[in-house]
mmCIF file as gemmi writes it, N, C-alpha and C atoms, coordinates in Angstrom:
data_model
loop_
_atom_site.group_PDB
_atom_site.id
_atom_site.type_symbol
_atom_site.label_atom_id
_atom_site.label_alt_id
_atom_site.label_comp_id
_atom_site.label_asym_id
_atom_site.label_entity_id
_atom_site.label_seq_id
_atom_site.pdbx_PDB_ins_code
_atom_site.Cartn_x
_atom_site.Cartn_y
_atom_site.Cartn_z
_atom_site.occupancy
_atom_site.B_iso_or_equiv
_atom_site.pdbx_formal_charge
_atom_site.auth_seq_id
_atom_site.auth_asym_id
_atom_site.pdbx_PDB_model_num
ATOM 1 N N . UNK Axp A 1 ? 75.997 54.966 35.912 1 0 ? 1 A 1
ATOM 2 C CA . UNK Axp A 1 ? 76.028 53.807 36.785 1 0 ? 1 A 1
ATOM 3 C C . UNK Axp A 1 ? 77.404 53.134 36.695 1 0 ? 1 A 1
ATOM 4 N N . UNK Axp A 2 ? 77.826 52.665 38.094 1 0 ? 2 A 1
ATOM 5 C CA . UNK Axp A 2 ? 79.376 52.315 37.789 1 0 ? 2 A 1
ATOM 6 C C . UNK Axp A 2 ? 79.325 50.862 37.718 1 0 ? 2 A 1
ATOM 7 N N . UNK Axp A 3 ? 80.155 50.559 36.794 1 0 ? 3 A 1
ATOM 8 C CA . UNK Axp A 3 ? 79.947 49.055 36.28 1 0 ? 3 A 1
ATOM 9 C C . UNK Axp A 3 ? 81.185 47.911 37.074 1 0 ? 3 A 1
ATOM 10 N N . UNK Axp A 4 ? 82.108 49.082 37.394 1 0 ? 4 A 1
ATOM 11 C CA . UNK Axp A 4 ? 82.953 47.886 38.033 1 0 ? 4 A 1
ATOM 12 C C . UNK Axp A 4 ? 82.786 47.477 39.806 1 0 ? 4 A 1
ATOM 13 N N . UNK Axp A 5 ? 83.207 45.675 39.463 1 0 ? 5 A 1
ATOM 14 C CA . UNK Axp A 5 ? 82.995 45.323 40.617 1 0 ? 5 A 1
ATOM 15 C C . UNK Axp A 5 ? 84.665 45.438 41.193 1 0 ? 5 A 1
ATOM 16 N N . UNK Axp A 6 ? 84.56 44.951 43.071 1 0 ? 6 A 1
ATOM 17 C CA . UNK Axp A 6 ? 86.11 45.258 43.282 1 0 ? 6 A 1
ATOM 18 C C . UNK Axp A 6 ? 85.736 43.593 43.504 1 0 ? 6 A 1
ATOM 19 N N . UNK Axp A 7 ? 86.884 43.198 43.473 1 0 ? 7 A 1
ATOM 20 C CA . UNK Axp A 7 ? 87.226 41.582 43.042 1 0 ? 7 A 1
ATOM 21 C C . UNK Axp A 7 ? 88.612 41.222 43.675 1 0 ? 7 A 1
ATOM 22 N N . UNK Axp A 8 ? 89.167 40.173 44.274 1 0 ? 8 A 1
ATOM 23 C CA . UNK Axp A 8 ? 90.584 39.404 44.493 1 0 ? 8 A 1
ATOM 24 C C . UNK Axp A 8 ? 91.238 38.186 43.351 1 0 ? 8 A 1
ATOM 25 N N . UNK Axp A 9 ? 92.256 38.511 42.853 1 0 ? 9 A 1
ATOM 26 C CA . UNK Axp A 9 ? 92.251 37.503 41.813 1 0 ? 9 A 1
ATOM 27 C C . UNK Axp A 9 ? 92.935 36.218 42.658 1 0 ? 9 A 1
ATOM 28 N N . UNK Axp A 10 ? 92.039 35.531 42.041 1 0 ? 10 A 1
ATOM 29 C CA . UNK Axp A 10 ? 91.954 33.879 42.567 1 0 ? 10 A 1
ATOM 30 C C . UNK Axp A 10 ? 93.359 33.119 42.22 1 0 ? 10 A 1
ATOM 31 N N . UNK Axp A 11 ? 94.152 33.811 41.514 1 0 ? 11 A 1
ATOM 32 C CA . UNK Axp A 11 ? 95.331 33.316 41.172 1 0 ? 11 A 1
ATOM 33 C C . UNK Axp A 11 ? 96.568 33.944 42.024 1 0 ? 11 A 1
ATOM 34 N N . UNK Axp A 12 ? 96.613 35 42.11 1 0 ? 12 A 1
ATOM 35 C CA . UNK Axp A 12 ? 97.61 35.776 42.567 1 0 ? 12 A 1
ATOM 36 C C . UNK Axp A 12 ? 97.272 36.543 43.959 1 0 ? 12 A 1
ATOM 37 N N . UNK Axp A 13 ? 96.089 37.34 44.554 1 0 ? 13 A 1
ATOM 38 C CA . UNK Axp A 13 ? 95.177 37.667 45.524 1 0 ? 13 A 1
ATOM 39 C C . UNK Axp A 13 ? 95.4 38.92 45.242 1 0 ? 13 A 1
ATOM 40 N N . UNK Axp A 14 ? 95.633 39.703 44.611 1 0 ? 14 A 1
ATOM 41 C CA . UNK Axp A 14 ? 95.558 41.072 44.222 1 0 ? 14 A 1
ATOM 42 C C . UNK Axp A 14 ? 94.214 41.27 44.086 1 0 ? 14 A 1
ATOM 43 N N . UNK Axp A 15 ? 93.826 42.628 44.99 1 0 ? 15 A 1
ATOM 44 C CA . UNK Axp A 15 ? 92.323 43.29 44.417 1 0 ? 15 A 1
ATOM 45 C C . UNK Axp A 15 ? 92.589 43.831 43.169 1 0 ? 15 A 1
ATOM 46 N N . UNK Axp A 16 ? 91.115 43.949 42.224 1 0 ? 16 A 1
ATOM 47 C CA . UNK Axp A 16 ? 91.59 44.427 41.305 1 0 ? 16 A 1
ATOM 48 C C . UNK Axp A 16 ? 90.016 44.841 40.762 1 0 ? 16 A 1
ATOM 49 N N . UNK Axp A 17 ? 89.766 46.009 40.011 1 0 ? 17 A 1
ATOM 50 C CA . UNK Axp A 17 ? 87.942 46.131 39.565 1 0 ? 17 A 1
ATOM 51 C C . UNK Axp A 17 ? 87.765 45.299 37.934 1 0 ? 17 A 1
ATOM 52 N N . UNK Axp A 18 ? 86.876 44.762 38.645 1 0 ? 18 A 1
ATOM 53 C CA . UNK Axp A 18 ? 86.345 43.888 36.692 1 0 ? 18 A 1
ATOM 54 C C . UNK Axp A 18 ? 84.692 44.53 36.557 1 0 ? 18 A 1
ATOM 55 N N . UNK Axp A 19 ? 85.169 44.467 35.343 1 0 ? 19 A 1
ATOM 56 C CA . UNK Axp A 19 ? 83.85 44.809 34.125 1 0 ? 19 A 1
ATOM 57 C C . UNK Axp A 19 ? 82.93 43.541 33.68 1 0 ? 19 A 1
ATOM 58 N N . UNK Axp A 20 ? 82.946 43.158 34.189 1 0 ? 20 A 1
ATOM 59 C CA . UNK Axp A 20 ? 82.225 41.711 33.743 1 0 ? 20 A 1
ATOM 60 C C . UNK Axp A 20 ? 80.875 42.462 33.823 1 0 ? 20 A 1
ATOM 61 N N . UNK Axp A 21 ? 80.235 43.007 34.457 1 0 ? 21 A 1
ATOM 62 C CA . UNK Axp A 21 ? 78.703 43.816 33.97 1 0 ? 21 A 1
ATOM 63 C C . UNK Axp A 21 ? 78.8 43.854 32.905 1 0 ? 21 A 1
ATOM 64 N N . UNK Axp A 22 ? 79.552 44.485 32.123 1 0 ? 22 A 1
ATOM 65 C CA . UNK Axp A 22 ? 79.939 45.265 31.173 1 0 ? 22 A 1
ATOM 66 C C . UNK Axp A 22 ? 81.141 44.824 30.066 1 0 ? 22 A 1
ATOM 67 N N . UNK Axp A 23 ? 80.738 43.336 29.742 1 0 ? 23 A 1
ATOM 68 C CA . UNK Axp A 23 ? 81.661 42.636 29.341 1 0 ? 23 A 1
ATOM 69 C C . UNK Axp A 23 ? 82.972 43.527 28.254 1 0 ? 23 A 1
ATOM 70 N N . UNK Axp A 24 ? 82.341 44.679 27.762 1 0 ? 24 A 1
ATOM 71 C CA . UNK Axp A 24 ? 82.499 45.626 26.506 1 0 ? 24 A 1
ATOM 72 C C . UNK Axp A 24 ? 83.682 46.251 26.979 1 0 ? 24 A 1
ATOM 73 N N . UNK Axp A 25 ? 83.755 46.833 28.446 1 0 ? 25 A 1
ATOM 74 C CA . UNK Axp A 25 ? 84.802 47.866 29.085 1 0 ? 25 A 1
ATOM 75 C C . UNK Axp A 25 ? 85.943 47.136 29.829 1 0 ? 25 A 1
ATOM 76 N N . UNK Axp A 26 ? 85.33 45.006 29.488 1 0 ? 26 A 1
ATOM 77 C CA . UNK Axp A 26 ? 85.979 44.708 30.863 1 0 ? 26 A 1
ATOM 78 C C . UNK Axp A 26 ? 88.069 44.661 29.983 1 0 ? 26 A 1
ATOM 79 N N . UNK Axp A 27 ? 89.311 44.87 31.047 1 0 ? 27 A 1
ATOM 80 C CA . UNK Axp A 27 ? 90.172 44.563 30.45 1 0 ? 27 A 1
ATOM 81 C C . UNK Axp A 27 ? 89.987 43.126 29.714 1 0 ? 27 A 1
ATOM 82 N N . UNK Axp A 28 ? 89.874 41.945 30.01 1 0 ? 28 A 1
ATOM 83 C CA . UNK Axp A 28 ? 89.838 40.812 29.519 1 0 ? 28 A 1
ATOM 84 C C . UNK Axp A 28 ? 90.108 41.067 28.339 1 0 ? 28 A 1
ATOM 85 N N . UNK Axp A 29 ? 89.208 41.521 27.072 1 0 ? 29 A 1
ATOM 86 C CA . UNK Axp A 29 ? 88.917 41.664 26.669 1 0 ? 29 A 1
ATOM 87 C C . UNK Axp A 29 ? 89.773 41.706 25.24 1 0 ? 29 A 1
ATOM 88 N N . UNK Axp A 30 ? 91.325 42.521 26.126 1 0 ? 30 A 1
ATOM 89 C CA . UNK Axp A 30 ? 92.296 43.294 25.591 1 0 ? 30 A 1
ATOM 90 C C . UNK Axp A 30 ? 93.188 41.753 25.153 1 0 ? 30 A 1
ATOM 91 N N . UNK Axp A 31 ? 93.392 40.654 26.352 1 0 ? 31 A 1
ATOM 92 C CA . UNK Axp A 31 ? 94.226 39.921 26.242 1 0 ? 31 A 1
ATOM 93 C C . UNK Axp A 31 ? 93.826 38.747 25.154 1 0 ? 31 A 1
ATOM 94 N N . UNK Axp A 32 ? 94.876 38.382 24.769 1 0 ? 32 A 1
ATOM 95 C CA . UNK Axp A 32 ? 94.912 37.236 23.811 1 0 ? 32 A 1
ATOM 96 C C . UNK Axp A 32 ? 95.11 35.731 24.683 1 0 ? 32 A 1
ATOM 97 N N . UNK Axp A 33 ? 94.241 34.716 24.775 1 0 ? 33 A 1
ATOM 98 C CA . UNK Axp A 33 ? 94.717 33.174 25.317 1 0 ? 33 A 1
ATOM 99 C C . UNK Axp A 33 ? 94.004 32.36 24.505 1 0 ? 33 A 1
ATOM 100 N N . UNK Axp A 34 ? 94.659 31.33 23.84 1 0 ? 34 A 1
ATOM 101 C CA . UNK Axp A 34 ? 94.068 30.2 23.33 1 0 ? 34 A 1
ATOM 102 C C . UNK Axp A 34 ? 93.344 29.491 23.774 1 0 ? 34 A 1
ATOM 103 N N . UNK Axp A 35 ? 92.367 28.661 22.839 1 0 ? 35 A 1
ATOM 104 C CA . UNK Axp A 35 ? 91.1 28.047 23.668 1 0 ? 35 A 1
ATOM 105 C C . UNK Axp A 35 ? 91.542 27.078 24.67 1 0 ? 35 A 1
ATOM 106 N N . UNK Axp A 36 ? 92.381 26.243 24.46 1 0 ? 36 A 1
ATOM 107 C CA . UNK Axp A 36 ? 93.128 25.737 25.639 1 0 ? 36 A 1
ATOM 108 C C . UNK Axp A 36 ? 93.427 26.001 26.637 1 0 ? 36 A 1
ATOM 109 N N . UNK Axp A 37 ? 93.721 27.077 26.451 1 0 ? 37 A 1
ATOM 110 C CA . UNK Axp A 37 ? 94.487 27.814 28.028 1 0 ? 37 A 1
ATOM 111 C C . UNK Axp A 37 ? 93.212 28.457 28.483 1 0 ? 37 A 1
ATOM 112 N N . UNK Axp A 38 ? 92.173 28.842 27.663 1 0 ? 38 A 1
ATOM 113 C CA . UNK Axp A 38 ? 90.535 29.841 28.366 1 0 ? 38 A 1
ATOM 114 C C . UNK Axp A 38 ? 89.726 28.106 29.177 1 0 ? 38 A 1
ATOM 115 N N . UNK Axp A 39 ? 90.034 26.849 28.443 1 0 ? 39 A 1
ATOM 116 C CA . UNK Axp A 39 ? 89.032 26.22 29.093 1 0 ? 39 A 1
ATOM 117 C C . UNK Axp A 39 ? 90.29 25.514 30.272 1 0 ? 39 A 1
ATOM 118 N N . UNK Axp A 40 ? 91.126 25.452 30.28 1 0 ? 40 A 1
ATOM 119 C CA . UNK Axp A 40 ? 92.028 24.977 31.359 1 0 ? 40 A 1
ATOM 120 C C . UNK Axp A 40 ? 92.122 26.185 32.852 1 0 ? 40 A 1
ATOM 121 N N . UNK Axp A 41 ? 91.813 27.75 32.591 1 0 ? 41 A 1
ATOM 122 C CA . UNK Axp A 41 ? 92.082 28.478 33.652 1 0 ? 41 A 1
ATOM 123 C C . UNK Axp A 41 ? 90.308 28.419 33.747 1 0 ? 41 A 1
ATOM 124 N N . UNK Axp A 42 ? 88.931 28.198 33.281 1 0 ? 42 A 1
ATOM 125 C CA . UNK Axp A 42 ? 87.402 27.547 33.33 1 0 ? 42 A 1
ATOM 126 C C . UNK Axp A 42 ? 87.664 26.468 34.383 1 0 ? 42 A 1
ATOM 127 N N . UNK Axp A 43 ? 88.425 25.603 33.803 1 0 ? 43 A 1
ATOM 128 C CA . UNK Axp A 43 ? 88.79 24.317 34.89 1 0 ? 43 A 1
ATOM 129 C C . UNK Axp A 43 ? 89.194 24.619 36.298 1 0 ? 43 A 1
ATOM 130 N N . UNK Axp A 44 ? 89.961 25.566 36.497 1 0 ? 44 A 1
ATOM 131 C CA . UNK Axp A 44 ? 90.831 25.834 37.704 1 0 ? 44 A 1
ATOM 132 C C . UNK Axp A 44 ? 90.32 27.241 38.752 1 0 ? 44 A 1
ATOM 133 N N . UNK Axp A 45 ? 89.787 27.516 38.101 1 0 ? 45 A 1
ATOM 134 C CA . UNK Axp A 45 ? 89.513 29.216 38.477 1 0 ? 45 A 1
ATOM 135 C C . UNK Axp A 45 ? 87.543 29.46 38.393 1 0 ? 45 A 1
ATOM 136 N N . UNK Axp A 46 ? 86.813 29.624 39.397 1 0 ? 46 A 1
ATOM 137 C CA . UNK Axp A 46 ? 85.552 30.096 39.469 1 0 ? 46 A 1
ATOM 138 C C . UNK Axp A 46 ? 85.348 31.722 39.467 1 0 ? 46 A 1
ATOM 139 N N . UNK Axp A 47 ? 86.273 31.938 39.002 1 0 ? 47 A 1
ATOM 140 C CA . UNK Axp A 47 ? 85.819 33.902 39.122 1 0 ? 47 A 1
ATOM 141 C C . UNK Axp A 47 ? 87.249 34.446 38.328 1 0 ? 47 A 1
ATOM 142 N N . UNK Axp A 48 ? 86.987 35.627 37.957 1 0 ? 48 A 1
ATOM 143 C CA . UNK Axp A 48 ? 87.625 36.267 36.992 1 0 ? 48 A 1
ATOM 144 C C . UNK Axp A 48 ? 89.395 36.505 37.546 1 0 ? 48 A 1
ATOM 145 N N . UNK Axp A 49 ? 89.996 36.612 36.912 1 0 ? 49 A 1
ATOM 146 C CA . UNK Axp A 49 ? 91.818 36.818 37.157 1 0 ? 49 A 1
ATOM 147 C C . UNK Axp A 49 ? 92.325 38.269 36.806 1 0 ? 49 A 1
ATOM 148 N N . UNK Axp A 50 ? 93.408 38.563 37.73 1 0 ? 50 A 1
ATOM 149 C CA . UNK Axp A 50 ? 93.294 40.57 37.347 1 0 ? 50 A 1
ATOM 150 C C . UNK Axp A 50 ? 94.375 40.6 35.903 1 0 ? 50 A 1
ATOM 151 N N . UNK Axp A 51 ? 94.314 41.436 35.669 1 0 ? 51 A 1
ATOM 152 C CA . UNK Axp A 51 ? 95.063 41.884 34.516 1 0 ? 51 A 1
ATOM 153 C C . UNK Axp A 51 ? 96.209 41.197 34.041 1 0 ? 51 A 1
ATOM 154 N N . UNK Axp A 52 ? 97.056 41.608 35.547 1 0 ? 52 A 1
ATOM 155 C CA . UNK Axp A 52 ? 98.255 41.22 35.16 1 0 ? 52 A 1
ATOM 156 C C . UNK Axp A 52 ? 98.896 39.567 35.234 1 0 ? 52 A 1
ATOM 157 N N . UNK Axp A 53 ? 98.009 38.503 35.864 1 0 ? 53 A 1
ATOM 158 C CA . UNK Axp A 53 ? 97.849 37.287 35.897 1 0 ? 53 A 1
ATOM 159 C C . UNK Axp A 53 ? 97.44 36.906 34.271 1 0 ? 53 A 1
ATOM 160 N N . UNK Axp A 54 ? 96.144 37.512 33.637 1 0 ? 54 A 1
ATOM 161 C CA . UNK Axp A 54 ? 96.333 37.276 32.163 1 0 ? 54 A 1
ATOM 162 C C . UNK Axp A 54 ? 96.71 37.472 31.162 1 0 ? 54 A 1
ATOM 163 N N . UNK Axp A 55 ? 97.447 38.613 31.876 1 0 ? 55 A 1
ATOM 164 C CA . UNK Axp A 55 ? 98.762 39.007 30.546 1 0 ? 55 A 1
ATOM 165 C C . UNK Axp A 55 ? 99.732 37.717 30.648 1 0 ? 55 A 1
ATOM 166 N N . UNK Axp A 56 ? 100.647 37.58 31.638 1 0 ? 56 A 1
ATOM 167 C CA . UNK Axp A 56 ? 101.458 36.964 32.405 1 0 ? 56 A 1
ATOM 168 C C . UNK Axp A 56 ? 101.317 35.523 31.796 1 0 ? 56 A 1
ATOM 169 N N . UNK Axp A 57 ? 99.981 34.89 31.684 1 0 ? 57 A 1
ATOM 170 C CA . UNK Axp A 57 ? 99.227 33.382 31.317 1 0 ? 57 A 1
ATOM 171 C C . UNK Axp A 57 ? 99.391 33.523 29.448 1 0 ? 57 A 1
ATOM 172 N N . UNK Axp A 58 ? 99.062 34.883 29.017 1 0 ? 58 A 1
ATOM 173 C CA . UNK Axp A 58 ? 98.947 35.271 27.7 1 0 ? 58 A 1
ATOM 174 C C . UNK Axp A 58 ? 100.589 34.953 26.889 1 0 ? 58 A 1
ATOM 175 N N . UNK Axp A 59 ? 101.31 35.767 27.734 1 0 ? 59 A 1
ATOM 176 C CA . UNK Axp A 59 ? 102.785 35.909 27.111 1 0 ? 59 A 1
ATOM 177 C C . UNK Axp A 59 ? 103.442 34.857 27.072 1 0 ? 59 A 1
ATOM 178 N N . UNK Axp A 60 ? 102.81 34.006 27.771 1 0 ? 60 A 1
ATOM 179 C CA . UNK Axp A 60 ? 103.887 32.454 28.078 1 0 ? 60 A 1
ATOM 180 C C . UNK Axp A 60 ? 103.162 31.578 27.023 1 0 ? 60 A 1
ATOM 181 N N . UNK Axp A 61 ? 102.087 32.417 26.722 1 0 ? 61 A 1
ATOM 182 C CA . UNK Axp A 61 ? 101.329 30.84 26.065 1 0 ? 61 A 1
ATOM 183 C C . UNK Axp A 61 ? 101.123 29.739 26.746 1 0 ? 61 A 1
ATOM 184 N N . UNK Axp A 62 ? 100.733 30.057 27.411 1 0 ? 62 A 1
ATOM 185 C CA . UNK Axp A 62 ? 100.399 28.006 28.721 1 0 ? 62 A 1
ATOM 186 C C . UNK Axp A 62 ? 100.107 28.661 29.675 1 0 ? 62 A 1
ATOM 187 N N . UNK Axp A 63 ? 99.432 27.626 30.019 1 0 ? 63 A 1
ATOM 188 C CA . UNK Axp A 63 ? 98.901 27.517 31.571 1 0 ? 63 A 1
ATOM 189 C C . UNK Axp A 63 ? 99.437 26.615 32.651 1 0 ? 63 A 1
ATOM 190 N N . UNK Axp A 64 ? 100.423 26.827 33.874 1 0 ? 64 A 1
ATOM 191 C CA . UNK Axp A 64 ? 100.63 25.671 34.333 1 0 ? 64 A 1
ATOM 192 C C . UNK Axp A 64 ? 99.621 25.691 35.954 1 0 ? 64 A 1
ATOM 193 N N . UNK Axp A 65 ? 98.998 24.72 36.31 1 0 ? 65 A 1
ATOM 194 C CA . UNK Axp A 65 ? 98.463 24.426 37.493 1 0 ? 65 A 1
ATOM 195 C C . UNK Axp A 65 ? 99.102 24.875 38.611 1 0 ? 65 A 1
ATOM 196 N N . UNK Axp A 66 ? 98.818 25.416 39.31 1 0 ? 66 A 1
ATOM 197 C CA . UNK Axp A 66 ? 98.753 25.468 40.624 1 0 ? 66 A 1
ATOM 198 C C . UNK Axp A 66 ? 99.178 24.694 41.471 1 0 ? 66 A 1
């Protein structure tokens, strides 16, 4: 059964497939963000962000708004 959904990231608009079924396979998973920056992009964002938006959020350490 295929677990990924196809998705647009809400930040950047890139399609991109998430694992969120499958929290186990999803990339997320891989990236590092402080609780700050997980409940500040919670605040801003209703659906998941592609890869390269949370690397990108990861490497800077911060989150800036939109």
């Amino acid at each position: 059964m295929k677990t990924e959904i196809e998705k647009y990231c809400p930040k950047c608009g890139k399609k991109f497939y998430c694992n969120s079924n499958d929290i186990s396979k999803c990339f997320c998973n891989t990236v590092l963000l402080t609780q700050t920056t997980l409940l500040q992009l919670k605040e801003n964002f209703t659906n998941c962000l592609c890869w390269e938006c949370l690397n990108e959020i990861s490497e800077t350490h911060e989150y800036r708004t939109i």
